[in-house]
Structure formats: C-alpha cells, structure tokens
C-alpha positions in Angstrom: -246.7 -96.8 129.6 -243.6 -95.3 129.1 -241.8 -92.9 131.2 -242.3 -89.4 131.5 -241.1 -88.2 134.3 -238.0 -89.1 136.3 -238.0 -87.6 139.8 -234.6 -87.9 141.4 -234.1 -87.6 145.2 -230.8 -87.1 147.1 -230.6 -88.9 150.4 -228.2 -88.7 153.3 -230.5 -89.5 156.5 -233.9 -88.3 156.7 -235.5 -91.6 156.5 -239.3 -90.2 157.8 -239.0 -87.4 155.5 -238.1 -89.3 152.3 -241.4 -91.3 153.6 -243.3 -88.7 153.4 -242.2 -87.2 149.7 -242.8 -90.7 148.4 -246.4 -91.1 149.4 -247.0 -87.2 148.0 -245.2 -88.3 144.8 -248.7 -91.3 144.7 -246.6 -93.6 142.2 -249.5 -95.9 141.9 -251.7 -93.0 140.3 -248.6 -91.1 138.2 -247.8 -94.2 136.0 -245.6 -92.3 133.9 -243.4 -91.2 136.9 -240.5 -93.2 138.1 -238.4 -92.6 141.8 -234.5 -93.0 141.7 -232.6 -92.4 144.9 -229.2 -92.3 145.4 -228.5 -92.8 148.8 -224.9 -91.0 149.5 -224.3 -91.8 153.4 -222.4 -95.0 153.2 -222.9 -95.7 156.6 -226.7 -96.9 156.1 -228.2 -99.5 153.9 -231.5 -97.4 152.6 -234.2 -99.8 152.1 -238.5 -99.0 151.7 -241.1 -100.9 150.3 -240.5 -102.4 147.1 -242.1 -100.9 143.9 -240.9 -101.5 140.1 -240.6 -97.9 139.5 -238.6 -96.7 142.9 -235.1 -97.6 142.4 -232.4 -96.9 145.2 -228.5 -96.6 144.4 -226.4 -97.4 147.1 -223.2 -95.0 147.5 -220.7 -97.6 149.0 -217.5 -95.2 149.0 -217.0 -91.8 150.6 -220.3 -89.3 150.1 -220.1 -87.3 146.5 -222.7 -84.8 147.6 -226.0 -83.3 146.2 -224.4 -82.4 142.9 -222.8 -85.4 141.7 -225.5 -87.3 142.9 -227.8 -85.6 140.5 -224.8 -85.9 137.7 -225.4 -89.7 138.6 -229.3 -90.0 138.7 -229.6 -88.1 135.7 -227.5 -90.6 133.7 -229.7 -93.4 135.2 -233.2 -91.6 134.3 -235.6 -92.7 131.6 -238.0 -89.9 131.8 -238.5 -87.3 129.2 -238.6 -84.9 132.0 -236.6 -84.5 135.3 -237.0 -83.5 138.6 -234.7 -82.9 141.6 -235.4 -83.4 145.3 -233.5 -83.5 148.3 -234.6 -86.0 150.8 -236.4 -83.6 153.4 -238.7 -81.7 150.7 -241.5 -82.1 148.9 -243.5 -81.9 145.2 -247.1 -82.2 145.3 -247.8 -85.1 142.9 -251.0 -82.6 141.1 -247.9 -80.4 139.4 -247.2 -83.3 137.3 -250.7 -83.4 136.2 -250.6 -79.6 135.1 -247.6 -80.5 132.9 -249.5 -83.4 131.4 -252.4 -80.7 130.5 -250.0 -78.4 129.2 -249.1 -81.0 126.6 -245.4 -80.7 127.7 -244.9 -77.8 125.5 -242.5 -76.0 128.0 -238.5 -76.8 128.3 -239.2 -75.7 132.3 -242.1 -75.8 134.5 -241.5 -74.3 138.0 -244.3 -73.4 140.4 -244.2 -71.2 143.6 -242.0 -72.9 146.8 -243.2 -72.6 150.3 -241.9 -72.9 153.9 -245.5 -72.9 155.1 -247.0 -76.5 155.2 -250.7 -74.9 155.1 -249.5 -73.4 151.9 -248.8 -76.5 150.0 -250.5 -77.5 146.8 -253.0 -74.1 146.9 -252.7 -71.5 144.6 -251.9 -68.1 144.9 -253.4 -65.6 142.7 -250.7 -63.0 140.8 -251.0 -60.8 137.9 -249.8 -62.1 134.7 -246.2 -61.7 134.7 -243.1 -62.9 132.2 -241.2 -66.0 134.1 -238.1 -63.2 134.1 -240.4 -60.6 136.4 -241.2 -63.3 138.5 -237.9 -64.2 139.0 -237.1 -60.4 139.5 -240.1 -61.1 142.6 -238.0 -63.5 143.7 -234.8 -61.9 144.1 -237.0 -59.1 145.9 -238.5 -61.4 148.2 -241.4 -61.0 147.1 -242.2 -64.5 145.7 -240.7 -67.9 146.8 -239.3 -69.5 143.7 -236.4 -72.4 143.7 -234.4 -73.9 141.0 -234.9 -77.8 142.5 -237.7 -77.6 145.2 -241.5 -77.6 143.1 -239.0 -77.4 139.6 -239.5 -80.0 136.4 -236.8 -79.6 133.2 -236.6 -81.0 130.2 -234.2 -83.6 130.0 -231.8 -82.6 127.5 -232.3 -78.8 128.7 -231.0 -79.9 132.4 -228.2 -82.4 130.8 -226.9 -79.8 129.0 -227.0 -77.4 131.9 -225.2 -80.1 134.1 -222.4 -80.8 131.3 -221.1 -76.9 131.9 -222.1 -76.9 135.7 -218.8 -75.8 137.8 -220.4 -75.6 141.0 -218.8 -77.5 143.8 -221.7 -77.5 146.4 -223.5 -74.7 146.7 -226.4 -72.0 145.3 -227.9 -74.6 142.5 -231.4 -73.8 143.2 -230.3 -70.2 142.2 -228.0 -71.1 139.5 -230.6 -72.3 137.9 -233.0 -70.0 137.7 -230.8 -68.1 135.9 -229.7 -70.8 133.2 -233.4 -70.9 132.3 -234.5 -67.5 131.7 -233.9 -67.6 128.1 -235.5 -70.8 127.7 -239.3 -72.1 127.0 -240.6 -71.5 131.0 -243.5 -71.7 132.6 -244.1 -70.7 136.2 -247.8 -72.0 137.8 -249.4 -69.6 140.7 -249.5 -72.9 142.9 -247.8 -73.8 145.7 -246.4 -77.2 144.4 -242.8 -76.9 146.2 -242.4 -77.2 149.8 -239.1 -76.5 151.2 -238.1 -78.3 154.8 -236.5 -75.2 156.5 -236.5 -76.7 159.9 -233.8 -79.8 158.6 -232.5 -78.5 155.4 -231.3 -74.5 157.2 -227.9 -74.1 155.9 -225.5 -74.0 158.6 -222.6 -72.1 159.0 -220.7 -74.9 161.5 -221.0 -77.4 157.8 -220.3 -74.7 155.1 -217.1 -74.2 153.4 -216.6 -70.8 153.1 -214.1 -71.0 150.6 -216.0 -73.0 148.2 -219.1 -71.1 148.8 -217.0 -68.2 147.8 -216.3 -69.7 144.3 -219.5 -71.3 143.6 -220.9 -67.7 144.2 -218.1 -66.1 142.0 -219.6 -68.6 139.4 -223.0 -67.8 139.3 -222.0 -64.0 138.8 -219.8 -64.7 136.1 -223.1 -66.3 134.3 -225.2 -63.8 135.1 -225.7 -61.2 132.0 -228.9 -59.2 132.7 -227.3 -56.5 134.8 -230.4 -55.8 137.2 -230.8 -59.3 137.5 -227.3 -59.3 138.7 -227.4 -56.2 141.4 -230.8 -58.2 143.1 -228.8 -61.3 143.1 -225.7 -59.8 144.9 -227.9 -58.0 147.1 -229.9 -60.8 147.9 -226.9 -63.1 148.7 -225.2 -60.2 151.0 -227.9 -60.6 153.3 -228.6 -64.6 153.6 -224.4 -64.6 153.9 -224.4 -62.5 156.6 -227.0 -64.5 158.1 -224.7 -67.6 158.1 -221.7 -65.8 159.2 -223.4 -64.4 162.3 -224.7 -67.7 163.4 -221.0 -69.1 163.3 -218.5 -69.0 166.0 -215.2 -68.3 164.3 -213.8 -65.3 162.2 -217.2 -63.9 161.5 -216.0 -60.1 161.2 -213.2 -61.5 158.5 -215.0 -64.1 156.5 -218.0 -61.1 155.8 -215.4 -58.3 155.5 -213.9 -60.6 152.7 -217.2 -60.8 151.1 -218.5 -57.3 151.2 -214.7 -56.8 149.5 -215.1 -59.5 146.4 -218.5 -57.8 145.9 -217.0 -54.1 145.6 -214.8 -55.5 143.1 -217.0 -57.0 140.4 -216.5 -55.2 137.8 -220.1 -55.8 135.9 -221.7 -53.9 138.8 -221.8 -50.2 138.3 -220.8 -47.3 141.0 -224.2 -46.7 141.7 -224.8 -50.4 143.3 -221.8 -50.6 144.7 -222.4 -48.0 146.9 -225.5 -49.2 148.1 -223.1 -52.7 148.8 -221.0 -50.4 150.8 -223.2 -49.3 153.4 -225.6 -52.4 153.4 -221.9 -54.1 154.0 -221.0 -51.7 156.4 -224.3 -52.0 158.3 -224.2 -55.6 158.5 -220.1 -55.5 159.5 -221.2 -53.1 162.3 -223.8 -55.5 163.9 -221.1 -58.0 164.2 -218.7 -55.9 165.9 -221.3 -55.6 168.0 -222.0 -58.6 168.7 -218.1 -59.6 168.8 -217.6 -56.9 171.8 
C-alpha cells in the first residue's frame, strides 16, 4: 500500500511521551501512515521497538531545533500528506480516517486542539462556520485551534510554506494558520489534537527574547487581513506578558519594548492602538507592582 500520510515527530527527551503518541498513531491499523523521528538531543541514542514504517534519524552534531528538524523530516517523507508533532503531544489516529472519507479533497485539514485529556478524540458541536471565522474564534479564545498539534497539510502546500518560512524558533503553530487561510481548509468539530501543557509551557528562563521578537515581527509582516491582524497582536500581548512575568530579569524592559514595537506598526490603525496602549499600560503596571 503506498504511503499517504507521513507524520513527523520532533524529539529532544520525552521518551514516555513519544510512547504514548506512537501507540495513539495504531500503525498496525493506518497502513498508509508512516512515523519519522528525528531525534535532535545528541546526547541520547533514541531507540523503540522496531517497525518497517517508524524510522528514527539520529542528530549526532549540536541540536538544530523544531524547525529545521521539520525542514529535515519533510525532505525524508513519502506521504502525500504531512503531519507535525512534537514529542510530548498527541493526534488521535481516527482524524486520519476522516481524511480518508473526505477523499483527500482538502490542501489542509485541522481539527479542534485540547489541553483537556477527557476532551480528546470527542467532538464538539459548533455552528457552521468558514475555516477563517474559526480562526477569528481562535484568536478570541474562544476555540482551541493550532497550526501543528491535531493539523494535516498537503505536502506540496507545507513544502512550499517551509521554502519561504523565516522563522527562527518560535509562533509556527500560529504562523501557520495564517499561511493557510486562503487555501482549500477544512476544520473538523473533533477534538483530534491534544496539546501537553504541563511539559511543553513555554518558559521564559529558555526563550530568547530577541528572536521571539523577530519571529513575531514576521508573522505580522505576513499578515494581510487587517482584523485578523489587531486579534493576533492582541492575543500575543497577553501570552507575552505572561512569559515576561514568570521571568526573573528585566521584565519591566523587555515588555515595555514590546508594548513599544506594537504602537509602531504601521498596518494597525489609531483606533487599536489605543486599545494596545492601555492593555500595555495595564499589564506594565502589574509588573511594577510586582517589581516593588
């Protein structure tokens, strides 16, 4: 049977978790499906149980990260679709099956992305909705969607996306969202994605705040729908401050920084900006606090 789905997992450590995303994938059933790993901690020599279609690539030199190891495993893939995993998360093996019934007509098929584990794999019922409004929910928090976690692409759609990609590290679940909204999409009402919070938390004693800073710059240079754009800086503003304020240097300057490259993108109009002012201004405020 040839291959139709390549589902490629990035791996530094978390041996037990990659377990677990491997016995949800159920290879033996999905015999279109192949695993490729690419282990990128030099340090340890991954090895699990033998299969023909779970192939591991050992990173032997200093790690590349998440990116390039997707640059790599996409290069390596047979499958006519792809999908990307990091080693602590989860896809529940029935998504592939409501591609298969779809007939693969769609370049992307995302479904919803939980932290809840008693949420995985059930369906949530939501009114019929354009894959951009859903998005828009997203960006609201009102729905959980991700870019890589409970996500499946086309092949030549994602290589194509990856041959332009400038990001160094950061925001590529959200970057692509965005790179497919003009593309054939589907989004299912399931659950299929389950996202690891409690080992994958971004933390603000590993981030680089100056790369973060340019990846972000990035993604709002993509971004052309203008309300798409305000939710997205707004959205970010928050989940930045909630690094900074876990960290235990320069927190008033790095967010003061932030709040400043925001008030001066020039695609957002006066009106948001001044909303950015005094959610900025709150958020500044509360670290003073705390810094006193």
């Amino acid at each position: 049977m040839s291959i139709k789905f390549s589902v490629c997992i990035t791996y530094f450590y978390k041996r037990d978790n990659l377990i677990d995303l491997l016995k949800e994938l159920k290879i033996e059933e999905n015999k279109d499906l192949e695993v490729l790993i690419r282990n990128d901690n030099p340090e340890i020599d991954l090895k699990i149980n033998n299969h023909p279609r779970i192939k591991i690539f050992q990173n032997k030199q200093k790690p590349i990260g998440e990116i390039e190891s997707i640059r790599f495993l996409l290069a390596k893939s047979k499958g006519d679709y792809i999908s990307m995993i990091a080693d602590d998360d989860l896809i529940d093996n029935r998504f592939f099956e409501f591609i298969r019934n779809d007939g693969f007509k769609h370049k992307t098929y995302l479904s919803l992305s939980t932290t809840n584990k008693f949420e995985f794999g059930n369906k949530k019922e939501l009114p019929k909705l354009s894959p951009k409004k859903k998005i828009l929910m997203f960006l609201g928090r009102k729905l959980y969607l991700s870019g890589t976690v409970g996500a499946v692409y086309q092949k030549d759609l994602l290589f194509n996306i990856f041959e332009k990609l400038k990001l160094k590290i950061y925001l590529m679940d959200v970057f692509l969202l965005f790179k497919i909204l003009d593309e054939s999409c589907l989004i299912c009402d399931n659950y299929y994605g389950f996202n690891n919070t409690k080992t994958s938390r971004l933390s603000s004693k590993h981030i680089n705040f100056d790369i973060f800073l340019k990846d972000y710059m990035e993604i709002v240079n993509n971004i052309e729908n203008k309300l798409i754009l305000e939710k997205f800086v707004l959205l970010i503003l928050v989940d930045y401050y909630s690094i900074v304020h876990r960290g235990e240097k320069f927190k008033i300057r790095r967010f003061y920084k932030f709040l400043i490259i925001n008030l001066k993108i020039k695609k957002l109009d006066n009106k948001i900006k001044i909303k950015l002012f005094f959610l900025g201004n709150f958020y500044l405020f509360k670290l003073i606090l705390k810094a006193i």
